[in-house]
C-alpha positions as protocol buffer text, in pm:
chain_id: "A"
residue {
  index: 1
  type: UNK
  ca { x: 10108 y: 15357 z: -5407 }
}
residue {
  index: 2
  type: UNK
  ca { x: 10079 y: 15015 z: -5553 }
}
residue {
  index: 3
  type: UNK
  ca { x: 9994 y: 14978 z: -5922 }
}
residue {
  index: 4
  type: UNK
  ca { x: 9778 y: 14688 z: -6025 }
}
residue {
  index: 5
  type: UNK
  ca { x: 9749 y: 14551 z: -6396 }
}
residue {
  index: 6
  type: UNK
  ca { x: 9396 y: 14403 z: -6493 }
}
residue {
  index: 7
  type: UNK
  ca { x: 9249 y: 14199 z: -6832 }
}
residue {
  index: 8
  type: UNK
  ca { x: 8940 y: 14259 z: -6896 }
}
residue {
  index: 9
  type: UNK
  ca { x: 8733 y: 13914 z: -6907 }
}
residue {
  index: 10
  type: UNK
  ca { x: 8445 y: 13827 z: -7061 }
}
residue {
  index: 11
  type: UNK
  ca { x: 8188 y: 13524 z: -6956 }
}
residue {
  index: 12
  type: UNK
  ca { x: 7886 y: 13448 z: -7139 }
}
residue {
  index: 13
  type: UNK
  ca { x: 7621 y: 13237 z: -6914 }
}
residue {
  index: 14
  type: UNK
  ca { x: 7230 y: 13105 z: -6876 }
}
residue {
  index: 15
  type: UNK
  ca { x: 7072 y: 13318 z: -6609 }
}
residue {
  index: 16
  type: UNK
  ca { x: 7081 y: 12976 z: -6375 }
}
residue {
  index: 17
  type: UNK
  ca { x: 7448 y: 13013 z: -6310 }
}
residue {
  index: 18
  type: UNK
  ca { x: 7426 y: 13393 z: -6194 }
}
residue {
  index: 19
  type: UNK
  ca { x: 7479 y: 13274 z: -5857 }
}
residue {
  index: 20
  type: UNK
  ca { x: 7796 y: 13098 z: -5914 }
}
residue {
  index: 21
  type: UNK
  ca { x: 7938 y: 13368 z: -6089 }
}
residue {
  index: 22
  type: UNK
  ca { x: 7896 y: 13639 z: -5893 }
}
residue {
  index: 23
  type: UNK
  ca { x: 8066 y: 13402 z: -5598 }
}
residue {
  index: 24
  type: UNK
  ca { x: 8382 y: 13385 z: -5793 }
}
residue {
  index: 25
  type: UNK
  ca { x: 8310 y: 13784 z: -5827 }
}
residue {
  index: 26
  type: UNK
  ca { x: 8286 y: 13829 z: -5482 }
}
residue {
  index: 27
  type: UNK
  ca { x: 8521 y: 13574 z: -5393 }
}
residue {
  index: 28
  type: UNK
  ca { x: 8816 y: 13769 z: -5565 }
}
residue {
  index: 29
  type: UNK
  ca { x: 8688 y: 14132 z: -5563 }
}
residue {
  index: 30
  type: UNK
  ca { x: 8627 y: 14153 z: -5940 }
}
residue {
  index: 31
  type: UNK
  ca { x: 8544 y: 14463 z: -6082 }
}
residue {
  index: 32
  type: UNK
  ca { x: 8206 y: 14393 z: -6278 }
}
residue {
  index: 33
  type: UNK
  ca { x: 8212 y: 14654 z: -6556 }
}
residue {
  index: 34
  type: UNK
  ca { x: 7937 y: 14559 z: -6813 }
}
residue {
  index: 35
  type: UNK
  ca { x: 7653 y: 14357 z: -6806 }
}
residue {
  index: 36
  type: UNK
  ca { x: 7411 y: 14284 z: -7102 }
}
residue {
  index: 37
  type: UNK
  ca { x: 7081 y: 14079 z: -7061 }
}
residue {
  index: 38
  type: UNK
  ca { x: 7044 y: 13842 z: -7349 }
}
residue {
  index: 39
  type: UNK
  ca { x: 6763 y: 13585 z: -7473 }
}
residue {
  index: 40
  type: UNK
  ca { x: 7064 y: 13346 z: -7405 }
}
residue {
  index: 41
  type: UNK
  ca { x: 7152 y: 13482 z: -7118 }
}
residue {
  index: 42
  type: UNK
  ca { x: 7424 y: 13730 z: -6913 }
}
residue {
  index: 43
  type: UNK
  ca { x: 7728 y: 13855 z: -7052 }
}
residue {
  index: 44
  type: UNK
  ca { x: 7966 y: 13995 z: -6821 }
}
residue {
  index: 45
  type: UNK
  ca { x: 8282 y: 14182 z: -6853 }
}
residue {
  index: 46
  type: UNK
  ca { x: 8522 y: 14186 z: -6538 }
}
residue {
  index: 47
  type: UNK
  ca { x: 8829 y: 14330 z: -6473 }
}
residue {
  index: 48
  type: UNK
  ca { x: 9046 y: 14067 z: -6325 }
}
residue {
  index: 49
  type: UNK
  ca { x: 9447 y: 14138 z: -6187 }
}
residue {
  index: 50
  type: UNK
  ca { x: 9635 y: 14008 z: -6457 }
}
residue {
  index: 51
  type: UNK
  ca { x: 9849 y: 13752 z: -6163 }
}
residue {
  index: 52
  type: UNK
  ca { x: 9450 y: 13623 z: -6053 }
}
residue {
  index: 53
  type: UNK
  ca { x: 9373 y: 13522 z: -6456 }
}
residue {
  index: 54
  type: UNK
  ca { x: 9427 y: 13179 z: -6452 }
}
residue {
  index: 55
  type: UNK
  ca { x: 9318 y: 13163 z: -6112 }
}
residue {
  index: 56
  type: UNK
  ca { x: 8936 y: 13284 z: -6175 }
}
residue {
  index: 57
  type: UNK
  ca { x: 8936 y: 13139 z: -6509 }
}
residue {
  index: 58
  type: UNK
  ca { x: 8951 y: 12813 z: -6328 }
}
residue {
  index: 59
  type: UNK
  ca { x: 8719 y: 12883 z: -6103 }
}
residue {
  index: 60
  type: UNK
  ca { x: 8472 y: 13021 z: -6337 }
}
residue {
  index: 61
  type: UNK
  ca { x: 8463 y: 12691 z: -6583 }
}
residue {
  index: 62
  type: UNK
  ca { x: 8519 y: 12454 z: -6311 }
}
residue {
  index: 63
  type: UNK
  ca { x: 8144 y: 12566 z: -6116 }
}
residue {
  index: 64
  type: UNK
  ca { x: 7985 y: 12442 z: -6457 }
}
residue {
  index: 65
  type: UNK
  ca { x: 8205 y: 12216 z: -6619 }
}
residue {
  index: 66
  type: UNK
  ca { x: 8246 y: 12412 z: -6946 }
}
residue {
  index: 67
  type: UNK
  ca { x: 7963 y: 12568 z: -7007 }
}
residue {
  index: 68
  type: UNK
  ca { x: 8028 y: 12903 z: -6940 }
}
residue {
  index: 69
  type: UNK
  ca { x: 8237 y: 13041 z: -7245 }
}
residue {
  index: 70
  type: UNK
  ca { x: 8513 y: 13283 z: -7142 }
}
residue {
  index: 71
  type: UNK
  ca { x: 8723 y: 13517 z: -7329 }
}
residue {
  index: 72
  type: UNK
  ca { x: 8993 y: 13725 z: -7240 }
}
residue {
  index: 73
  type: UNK
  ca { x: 9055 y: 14108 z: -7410 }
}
């Protein structure tokens, strides 16, 4: 049995960049485990294994150039 460690992210995005983000999701077989509907948009929270941080961080910010705000738990 292999244990695997996880952070809990947190992305805040416009409703336009769903798309992107839920490729990265995919991508890395994130665990998705809140969303909220805003006026400003989605707010996620993801699990992500804590070696694959940095990793989907990356790939999150670099599909909009900064404009997806991330934070980490």
């Amino acid at each position: 049995m292999t244990i695997q460690f996880k952070q809990k992210v947190s992305a805040l995005f416009p409703y336009d960049f769903t798309g992107e983000i839920m490729q990265v999701v995919n991508h890395f077989g994130l665990d998705i485990v809140k969303q909220d509907y805003t006026a400003d948009g989605i707010h996620m929270l993801f699990e992500v294994p804590i070696a694959k941080v940095g990793e989907v961080s990356k790939g999150i910010i670099e599909r909009r150039g900064g404009k997806i705000k991330l934070e980490k738990d």
